[in-house]
PDB file of N, CA, C and O in Angstrom:
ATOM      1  N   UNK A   1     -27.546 249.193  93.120  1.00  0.00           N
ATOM      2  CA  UNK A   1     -26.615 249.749  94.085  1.00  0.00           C
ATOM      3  C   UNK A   1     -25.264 249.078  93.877  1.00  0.00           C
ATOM      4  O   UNK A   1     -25.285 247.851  93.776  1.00  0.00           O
ATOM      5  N   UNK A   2     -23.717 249.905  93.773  1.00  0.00           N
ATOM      6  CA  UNK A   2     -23.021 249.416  93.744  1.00  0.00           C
ATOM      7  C   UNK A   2     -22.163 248.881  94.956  1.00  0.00           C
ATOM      8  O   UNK A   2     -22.189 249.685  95.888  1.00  0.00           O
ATOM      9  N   UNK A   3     -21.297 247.581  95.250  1.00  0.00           N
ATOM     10  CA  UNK A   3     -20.786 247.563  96.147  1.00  0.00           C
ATOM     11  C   UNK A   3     -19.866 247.959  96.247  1.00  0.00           C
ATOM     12  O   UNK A   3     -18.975 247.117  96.136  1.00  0.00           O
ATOM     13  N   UNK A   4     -19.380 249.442  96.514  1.00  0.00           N
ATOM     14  CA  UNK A   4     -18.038 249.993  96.843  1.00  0.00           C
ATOM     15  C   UNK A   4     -18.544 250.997  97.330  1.00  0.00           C
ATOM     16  O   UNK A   4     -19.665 251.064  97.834  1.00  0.00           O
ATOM     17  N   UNK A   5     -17.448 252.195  97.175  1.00  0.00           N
ATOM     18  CA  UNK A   5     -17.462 253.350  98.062  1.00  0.00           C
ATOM     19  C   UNK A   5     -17.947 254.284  96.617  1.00  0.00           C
ATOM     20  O   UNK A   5     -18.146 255.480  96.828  1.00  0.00           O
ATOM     21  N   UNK A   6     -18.106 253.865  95.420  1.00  0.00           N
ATOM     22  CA  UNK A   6     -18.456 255.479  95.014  1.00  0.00           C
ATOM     23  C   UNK A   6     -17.345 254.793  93.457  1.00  0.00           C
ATOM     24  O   UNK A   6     -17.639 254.830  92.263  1.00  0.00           O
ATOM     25  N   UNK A   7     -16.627 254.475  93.834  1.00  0.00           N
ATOM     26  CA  UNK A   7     -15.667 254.355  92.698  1.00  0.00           C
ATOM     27  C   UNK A   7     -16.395 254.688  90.816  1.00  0.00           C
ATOM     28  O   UNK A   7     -15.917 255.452  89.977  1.00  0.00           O
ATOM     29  N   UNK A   8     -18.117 253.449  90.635  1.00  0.00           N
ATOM     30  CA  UNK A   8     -18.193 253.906  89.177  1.00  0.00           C
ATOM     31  C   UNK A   8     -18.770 255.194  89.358  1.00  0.00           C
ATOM     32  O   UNK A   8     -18.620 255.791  88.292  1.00  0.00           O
ATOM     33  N   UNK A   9     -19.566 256.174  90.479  1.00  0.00           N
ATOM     34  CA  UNK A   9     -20.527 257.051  90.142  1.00  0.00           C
ATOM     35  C   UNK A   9     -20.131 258.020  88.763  1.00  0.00           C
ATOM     36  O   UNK A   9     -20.897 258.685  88.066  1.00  0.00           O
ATOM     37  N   UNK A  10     -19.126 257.898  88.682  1.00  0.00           N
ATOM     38  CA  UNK A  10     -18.690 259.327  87.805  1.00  0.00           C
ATOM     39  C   UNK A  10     -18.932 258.586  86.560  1.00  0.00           C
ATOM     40  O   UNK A  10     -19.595 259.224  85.742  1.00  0.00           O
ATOM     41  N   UNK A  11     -18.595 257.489  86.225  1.00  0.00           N
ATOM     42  CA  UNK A  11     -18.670 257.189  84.928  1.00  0.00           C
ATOM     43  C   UNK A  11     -20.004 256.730  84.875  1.00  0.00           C
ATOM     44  O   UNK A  11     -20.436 256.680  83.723  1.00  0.00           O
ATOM     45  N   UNK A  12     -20.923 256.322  85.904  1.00  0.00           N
ATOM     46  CA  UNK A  12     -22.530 256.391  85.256  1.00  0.00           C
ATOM     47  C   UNK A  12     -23.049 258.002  85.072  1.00  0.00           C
ATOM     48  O   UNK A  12     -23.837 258.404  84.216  1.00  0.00           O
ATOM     49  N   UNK A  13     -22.488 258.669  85.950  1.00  0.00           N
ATOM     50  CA  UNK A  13     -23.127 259.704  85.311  1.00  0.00           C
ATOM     51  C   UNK A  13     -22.343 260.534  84.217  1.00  0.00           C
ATOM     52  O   UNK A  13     -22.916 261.527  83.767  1.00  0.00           O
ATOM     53  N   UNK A  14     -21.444 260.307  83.883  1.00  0.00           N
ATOM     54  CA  UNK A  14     -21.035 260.626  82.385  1.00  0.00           C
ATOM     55  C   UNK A  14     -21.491 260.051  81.118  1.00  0.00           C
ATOM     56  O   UNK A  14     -21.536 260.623  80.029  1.00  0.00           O
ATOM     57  N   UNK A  15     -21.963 258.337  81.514  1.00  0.00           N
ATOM     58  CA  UNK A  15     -22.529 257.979  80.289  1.00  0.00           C
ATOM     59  C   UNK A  15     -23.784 258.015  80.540  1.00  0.00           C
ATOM     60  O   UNK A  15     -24.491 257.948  79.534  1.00  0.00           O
ATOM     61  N   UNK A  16     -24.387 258.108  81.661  1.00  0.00           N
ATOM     62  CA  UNK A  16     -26.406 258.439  81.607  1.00  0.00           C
ATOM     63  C   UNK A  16     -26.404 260.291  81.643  1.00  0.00           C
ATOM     64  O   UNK A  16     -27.489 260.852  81.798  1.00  0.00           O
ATOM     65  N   UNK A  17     -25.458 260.910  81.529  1.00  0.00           N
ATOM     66  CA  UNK A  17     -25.403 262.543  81.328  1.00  0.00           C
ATOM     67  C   UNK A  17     -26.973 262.827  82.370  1.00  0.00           C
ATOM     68  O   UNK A  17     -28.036 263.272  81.936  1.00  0.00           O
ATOM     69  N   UNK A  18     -26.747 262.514  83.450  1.00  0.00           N
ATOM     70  CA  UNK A  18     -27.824 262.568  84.711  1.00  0.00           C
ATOM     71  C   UNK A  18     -26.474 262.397  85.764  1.00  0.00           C
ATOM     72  O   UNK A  18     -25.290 262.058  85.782  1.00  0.00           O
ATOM     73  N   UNK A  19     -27.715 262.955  86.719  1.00  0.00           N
ATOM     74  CA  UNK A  19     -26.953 263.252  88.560  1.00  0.00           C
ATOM     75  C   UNK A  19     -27.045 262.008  89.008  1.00  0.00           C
ATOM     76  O   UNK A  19     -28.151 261.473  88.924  1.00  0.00           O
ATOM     77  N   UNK A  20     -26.282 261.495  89.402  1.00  0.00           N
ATOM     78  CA  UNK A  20     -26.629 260.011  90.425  1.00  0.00           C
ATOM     79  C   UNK A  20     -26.095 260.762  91.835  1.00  0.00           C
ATOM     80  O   UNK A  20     -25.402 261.765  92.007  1.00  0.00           O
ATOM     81  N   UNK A  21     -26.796 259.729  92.851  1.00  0.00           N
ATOM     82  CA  UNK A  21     -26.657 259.777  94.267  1.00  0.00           C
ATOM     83  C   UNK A  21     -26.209 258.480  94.765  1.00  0.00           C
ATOM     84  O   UNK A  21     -26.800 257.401  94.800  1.00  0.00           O
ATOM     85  N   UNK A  22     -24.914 258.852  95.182  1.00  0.00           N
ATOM     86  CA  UNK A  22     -24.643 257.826  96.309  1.00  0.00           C
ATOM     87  C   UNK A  22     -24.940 257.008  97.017  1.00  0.00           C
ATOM     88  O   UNK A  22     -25.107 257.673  98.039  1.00  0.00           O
ATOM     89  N   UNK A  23     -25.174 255.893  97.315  1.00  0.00           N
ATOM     90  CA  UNK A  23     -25.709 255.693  98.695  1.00  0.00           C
ATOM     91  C   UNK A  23     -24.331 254.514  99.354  1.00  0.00           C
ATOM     92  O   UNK A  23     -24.492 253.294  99.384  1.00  0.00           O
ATOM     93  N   UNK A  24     -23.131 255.170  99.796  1.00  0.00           N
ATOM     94  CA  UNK A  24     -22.199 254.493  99.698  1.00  0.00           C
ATOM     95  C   UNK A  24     -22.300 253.560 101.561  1.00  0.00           C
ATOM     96  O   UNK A  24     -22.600 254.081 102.635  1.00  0.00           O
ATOM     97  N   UNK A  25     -21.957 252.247 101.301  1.00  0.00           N
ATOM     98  CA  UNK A  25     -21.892 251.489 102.031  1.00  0.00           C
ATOM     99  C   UNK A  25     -20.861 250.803 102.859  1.00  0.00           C
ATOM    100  O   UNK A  25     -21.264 249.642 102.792  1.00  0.00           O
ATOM    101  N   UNK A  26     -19.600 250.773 103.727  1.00  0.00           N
ATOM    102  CA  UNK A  26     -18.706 249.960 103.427  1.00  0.00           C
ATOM    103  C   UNK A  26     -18.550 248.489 104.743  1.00  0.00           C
ATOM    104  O   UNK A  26     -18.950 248.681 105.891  1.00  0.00           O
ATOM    105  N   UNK A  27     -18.134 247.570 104.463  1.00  0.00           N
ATOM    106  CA  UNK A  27     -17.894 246.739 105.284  1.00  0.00           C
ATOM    107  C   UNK A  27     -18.252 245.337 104.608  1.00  0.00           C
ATOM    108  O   UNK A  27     -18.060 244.335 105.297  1.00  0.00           O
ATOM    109  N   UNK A  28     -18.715 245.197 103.424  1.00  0.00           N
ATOM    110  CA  UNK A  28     -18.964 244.031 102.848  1.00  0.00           C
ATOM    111  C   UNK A  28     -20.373 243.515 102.648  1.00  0.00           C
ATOM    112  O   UNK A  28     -20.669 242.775 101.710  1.00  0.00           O
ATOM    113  N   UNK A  29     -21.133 243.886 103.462  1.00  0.00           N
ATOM    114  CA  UNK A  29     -22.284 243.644 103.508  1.00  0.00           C
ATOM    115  C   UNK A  29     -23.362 244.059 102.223  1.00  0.00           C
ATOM    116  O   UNK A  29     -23.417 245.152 101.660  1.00  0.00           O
ATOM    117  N   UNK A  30     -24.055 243.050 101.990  1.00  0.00           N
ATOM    118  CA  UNK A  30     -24.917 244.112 101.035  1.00  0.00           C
ATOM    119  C   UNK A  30     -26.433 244.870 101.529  1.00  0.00           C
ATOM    120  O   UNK A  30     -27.389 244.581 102.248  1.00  0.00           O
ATOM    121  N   UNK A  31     -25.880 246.300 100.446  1.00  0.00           N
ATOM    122  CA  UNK A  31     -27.123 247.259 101.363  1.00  0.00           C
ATOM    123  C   UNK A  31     -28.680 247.221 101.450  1.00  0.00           C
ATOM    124  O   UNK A  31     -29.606 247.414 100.661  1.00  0.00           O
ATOM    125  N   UNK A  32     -28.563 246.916 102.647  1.00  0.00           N
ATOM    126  CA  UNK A  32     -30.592 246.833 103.147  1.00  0.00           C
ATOM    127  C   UNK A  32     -31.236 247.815 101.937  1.00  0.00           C
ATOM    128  O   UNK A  32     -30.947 248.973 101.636  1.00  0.00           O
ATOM    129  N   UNK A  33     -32.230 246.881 101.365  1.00  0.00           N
ATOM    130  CA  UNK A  33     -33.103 248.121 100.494  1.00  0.00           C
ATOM    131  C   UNK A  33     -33.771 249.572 101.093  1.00  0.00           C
ATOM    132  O   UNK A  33     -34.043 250.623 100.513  1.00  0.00           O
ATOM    133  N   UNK A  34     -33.921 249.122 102.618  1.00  0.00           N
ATOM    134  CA  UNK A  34     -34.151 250.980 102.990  1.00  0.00           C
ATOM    135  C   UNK A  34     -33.890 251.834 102.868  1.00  0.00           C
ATOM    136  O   UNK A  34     -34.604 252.819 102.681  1.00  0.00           O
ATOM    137  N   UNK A  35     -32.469 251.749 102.948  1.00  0.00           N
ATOM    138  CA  UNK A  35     -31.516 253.130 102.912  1.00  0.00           C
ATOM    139  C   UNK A  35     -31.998 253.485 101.272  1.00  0.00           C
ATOM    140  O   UNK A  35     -32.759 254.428 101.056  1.00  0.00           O
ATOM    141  N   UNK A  36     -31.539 252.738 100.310  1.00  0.00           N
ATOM    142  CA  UNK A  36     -32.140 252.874  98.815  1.00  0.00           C
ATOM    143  C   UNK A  36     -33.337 253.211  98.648  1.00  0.00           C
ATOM    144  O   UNK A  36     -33.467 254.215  97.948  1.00  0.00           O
ATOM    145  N   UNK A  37     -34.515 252.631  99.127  1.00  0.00           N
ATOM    146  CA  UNK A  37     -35.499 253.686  99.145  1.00  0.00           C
ATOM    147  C   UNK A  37     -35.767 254.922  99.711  1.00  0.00           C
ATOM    148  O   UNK A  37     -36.461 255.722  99.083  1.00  0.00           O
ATOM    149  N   UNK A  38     -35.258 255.237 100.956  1.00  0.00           N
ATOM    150  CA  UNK A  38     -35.536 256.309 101.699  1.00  0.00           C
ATOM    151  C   UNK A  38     -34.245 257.669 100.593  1.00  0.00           C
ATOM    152  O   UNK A  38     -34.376 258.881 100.420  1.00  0.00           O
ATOM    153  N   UNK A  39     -33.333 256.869 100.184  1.00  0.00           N
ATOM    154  CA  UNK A  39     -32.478 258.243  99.372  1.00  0.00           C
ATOM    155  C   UNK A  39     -33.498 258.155  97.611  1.00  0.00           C
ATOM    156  O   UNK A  39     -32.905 258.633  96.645  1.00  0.00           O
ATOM    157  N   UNK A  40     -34.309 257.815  97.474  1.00  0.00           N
ATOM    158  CA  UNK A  40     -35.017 257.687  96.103  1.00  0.00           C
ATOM    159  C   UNK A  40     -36.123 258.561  96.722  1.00  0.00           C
ATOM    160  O   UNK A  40     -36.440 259.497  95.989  1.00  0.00           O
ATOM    161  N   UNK A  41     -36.963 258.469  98.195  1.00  0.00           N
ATOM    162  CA  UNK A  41     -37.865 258.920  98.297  1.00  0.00           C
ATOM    163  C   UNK A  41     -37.400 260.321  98.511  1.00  0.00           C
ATOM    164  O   UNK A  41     -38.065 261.214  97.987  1.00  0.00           O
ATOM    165  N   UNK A  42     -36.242 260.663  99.282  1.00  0.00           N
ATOM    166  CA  UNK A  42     -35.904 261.921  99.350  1.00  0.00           C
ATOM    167  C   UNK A  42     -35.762 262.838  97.929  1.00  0.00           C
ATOM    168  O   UNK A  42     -36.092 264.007  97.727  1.00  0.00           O
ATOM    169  N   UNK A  43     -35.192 261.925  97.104  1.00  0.00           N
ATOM    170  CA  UNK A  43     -34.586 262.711  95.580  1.00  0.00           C
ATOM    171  C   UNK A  43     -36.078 262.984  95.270  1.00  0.00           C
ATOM    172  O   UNK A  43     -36.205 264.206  95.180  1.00  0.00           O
ATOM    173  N   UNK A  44     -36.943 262.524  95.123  1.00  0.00           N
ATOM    174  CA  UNK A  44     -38.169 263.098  94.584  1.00  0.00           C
ATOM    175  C   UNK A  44     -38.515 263.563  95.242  1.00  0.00           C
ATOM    176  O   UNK A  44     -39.689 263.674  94.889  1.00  0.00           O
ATOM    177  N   UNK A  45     -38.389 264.178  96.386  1.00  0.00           N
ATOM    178  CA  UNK A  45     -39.421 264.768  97.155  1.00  0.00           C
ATOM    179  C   UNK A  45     -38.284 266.342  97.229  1.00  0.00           C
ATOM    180  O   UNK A  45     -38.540 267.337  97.908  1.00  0.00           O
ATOM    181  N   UNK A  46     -37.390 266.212  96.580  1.00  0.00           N
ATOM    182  CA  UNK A  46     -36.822 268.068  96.701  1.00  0.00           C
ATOM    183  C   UNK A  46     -37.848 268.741  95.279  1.00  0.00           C
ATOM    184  O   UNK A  46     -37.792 269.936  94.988  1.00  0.00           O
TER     185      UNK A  46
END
């Protein structure tokens, strides 16, 4: 997970030529692994 708002997504998914998902965070903190699992469990489950 990156800590910013989004800034590399475009260039991971230009060089992994795959969709990435967000899971943007802001305030400094680093993000609780839930939210990261619950948007991994969702992506597999469409």
């Amino acid at each position: 997970a990156e800590m910013n708002l989004g800034q590399i997504r475009l260039e991971v998914e230009r060089c992994a030529r795959q969709s990435v998902r967000g899971i943007h965070h802001a305030g400094g903190e680093m993000i609780h692994p839930e939210p990261i699992l619950d948007a991994i469990r969702d992506s597999v489950n469409r």
